[in-house]
VONU-990737 format. One record per atom (N, C-alpha, C, O, CB): y negated, z negated, x negated. Coordinates in steps of 0.1 Angstrom, whole numbers, padded with zeros to 4 digits, always signed. Glycine has a CB too. Layout:
YZX;...
***
This chain:
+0013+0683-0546;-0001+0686-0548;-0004+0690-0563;-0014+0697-0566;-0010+0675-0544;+0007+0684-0572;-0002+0686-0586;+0002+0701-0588;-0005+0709-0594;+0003+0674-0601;+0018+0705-0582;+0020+0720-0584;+0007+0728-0582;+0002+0735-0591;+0031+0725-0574;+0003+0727-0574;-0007+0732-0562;-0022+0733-0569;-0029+0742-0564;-0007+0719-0549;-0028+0723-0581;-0035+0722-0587;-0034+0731-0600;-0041+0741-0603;-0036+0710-0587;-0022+0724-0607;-0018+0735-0615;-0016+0750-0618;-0015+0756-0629;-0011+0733-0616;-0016+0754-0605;-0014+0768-0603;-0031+0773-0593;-0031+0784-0587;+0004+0771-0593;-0040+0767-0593;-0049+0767-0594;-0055+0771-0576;-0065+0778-0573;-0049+0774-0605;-0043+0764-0566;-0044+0768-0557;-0048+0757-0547;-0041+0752-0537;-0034+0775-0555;-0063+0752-0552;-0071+0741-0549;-0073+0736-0536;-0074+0724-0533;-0082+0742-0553;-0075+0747-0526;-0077+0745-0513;-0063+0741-0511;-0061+0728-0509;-0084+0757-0504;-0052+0749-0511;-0037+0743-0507;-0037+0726-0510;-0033+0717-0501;-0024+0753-0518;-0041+0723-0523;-0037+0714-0524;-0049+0700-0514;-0045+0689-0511;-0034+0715-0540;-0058+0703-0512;-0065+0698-0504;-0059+0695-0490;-0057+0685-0484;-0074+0706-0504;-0056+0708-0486;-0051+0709-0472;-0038+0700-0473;-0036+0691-0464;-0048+0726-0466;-0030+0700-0481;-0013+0692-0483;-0014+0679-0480;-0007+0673-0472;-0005+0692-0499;-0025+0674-0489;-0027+0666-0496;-0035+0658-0480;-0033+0646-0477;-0035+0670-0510;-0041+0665-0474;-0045+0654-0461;-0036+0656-0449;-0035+0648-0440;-0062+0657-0455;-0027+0669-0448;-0011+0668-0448;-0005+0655-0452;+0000+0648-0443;-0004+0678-0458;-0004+0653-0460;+0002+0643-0464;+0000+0625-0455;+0007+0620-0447;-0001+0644-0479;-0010+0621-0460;-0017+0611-0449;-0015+0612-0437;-0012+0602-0432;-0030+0610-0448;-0016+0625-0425;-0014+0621-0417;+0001+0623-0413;+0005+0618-0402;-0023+0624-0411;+0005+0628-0419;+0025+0625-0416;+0029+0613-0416;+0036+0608-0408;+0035+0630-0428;+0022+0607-0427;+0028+0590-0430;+0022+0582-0419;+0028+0573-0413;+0023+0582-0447;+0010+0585-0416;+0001+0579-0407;+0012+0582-0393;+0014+0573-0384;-0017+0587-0408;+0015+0589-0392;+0023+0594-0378;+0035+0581-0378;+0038+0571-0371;+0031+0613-0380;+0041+0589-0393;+0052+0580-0399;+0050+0562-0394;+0059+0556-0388;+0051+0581-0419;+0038+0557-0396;+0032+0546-0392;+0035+0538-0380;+0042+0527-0378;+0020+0550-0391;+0028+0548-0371;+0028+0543-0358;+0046+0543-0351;+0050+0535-0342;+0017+0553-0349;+0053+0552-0357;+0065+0551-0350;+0074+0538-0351;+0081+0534-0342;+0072+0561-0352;+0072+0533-0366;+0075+0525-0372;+0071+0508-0369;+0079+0499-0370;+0071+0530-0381;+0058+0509-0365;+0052+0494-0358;+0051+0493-0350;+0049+0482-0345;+0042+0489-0359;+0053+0506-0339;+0056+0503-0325;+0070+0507-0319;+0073+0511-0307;+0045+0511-0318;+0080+0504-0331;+0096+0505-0330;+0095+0517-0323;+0096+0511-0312;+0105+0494-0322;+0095+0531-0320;+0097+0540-0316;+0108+0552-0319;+0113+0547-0330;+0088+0541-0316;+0112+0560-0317;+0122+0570-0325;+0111+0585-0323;+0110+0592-0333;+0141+0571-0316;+0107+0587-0318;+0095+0594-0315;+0077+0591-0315;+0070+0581-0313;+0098+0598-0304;+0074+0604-0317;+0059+0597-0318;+0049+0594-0305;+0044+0605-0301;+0051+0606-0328;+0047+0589-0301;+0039+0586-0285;+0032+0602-0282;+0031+0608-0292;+0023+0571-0287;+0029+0607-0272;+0024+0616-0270;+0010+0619-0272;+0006+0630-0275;+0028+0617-0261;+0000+0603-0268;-0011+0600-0273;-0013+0603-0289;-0023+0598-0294;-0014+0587-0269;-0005+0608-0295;-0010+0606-0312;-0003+0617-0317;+0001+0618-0328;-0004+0590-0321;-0002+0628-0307;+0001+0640-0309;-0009+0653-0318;-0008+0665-0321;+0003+0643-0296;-0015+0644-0320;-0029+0655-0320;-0038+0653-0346;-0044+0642-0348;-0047+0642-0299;-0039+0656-0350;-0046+0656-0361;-0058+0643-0368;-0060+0638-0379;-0052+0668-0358;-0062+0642-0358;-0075+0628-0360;-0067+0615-0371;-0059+0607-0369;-0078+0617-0338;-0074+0618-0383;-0069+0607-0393;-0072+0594-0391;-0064+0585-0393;-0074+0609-0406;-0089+0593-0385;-0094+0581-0380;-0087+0576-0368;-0091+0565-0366;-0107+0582-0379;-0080+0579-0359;-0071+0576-0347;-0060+0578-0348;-0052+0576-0340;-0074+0582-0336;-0058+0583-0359;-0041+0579-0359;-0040+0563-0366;-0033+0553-0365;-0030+0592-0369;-0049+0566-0373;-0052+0554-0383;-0049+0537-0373;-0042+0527-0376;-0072+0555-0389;-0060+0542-0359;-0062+0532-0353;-0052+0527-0347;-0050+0515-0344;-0071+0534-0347;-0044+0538-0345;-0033+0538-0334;-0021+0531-0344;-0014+0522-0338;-0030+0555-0328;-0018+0534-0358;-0008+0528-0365;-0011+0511-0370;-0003+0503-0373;-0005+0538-0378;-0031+0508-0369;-0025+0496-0371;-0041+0487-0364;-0052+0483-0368;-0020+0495-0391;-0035+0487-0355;-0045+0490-0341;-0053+0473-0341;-0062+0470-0332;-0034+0494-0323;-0048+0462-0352;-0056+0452-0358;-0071+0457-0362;-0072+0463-0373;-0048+0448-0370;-0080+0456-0357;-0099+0455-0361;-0090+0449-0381;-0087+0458-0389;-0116+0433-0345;-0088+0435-0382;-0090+0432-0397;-0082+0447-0406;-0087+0454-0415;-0081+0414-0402;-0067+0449-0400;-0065+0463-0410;-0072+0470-0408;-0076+0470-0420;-0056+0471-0409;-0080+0479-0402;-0086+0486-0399;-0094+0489-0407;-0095+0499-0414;-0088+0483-0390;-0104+0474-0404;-0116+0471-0414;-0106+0477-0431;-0106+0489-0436;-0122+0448-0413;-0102+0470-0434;-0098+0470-0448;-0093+0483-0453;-0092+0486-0465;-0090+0460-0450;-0087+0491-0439;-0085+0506-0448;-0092+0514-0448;-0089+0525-0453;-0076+0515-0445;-0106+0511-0442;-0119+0521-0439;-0128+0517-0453;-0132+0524-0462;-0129+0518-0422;-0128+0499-0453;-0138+0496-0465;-0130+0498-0478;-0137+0496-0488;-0145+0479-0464;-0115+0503-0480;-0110+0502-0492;-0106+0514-0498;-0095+0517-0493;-0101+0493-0492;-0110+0520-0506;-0097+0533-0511;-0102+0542-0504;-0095+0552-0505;-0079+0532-0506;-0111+0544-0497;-0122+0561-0495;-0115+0565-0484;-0114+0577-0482;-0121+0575-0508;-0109+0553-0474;-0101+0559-0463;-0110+0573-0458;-0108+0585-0457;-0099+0546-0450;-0124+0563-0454;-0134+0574-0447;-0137+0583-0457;-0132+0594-0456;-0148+0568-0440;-0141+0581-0463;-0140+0595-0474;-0131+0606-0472;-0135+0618-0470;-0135+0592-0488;-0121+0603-0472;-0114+0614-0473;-0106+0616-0457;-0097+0624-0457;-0105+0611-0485;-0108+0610-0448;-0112+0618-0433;-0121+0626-0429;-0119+0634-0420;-0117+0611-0424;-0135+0626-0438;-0143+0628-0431;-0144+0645-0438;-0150+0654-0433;-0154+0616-0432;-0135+0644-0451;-0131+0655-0457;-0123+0666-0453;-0124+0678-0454;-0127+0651-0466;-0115+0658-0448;-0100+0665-0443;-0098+0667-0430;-0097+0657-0423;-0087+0657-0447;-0096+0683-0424;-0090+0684-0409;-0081+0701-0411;-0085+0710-0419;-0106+0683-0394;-0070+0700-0402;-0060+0709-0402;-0073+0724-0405;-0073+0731-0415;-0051+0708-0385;-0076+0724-0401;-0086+0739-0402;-0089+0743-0415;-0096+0753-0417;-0100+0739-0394;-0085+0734-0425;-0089+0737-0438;-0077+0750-0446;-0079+0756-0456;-0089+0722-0446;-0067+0750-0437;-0060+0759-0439;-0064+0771-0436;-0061+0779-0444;-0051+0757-0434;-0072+0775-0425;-0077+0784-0428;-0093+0791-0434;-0098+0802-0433;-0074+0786-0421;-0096+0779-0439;-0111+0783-0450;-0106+0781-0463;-0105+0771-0469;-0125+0773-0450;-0103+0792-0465;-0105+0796-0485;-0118+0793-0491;-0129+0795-0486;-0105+0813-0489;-0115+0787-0504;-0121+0787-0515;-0135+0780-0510;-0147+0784-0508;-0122+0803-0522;-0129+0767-0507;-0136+0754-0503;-0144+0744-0515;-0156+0739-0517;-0125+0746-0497;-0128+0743-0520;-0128+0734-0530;-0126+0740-0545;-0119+0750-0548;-0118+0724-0527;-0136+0731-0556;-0137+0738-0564;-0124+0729-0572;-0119+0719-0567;-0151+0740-0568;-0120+0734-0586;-0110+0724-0593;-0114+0711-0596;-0104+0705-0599;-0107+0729-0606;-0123+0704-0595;-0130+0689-0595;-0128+0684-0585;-0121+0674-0586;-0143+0687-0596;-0134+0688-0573;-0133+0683-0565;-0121+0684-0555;-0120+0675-0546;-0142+0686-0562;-0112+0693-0557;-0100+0693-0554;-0089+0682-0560;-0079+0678-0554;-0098+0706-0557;-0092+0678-0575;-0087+0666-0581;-0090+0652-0577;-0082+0642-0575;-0091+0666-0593;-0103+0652-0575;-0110+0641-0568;-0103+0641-0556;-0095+0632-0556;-0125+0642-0567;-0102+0647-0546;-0098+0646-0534;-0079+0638-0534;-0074+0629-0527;-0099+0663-0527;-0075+0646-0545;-0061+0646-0548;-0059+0630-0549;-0050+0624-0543;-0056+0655-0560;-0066+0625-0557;-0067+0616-0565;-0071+0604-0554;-0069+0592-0559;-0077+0621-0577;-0077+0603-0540;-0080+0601-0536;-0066+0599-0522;-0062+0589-0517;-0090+0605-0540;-0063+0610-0521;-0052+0607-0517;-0041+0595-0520;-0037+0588-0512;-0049+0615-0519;-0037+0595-0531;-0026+0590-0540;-0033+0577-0537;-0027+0570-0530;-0022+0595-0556;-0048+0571-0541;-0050+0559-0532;-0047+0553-0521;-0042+0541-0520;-0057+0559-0530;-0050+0560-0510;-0050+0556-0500;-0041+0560-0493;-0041+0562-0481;-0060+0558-0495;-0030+0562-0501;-0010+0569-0497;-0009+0555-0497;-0007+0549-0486;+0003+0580-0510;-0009+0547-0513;-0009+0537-0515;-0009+0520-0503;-0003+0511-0497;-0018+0540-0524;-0020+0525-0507;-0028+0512-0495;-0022+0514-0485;-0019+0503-0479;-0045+0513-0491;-0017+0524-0478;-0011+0527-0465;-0001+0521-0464;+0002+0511-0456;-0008+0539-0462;+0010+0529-0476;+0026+0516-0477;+0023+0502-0481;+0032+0494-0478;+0039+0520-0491;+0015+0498-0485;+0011+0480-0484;+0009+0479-0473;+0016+0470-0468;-0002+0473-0492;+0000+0484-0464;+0000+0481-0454;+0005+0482-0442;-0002+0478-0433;-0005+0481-0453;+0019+0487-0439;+0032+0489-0438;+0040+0478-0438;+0044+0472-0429;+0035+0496-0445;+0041+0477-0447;+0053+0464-0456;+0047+0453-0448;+0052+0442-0449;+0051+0460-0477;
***
């Protein structure tokens, strides 16, 4: 993402960057529900349901929504941002970034 910022290609890095979350988020569920593949139900983009689906505890739940801008930055981020240009401006594209790297965070703690 920071390439991506750097070179001043803000929406990319937006779109990557909530790319990113839900890979791991995918990454998630295969992982806590011992799987080698990903369930067919969780095939689909939804940050807030994959969310649910990787850690399908109400208390995690609670705590990755109330902590680190989970909802924030769901409510920001869906695959279609790939195709709208010039969304995000350089601020808010940092902010978003920045926001990511949070709640990447909080994810692998809550993992472990």
């Amino acid at each position: 993402m920071e390439a991506l910022l750097e070179r001043k290609r803000y929406d990319a890095a937006v779109y990557f960057g909530g790319y990113v979350i839900e890979c791991f988020l995918k990454y998630a569920i295969t992982v806590r529900q011992n799987v080698g593949k990903l369930p067919a139900d969780c095939e689909h983009h939804n940050l807030d349901n994959l969310a649910a689906s990787a850690f399908p505890s109400l208390q995690w739940l609670t705590h990755l929504r109330a902590n680190g801008g989970f909802s924030q930055l769901s409510d920001q981020w869906n695959p279609d941002l790939r195709y709208l240009p010039d969304r995000f401006s350089a601020a808010k594209a940092k902010e978003f970034c920045i926001l990511v790297g949070l709640v990447h965070s909080q994810l692998k703690e809550l993992l472990q």
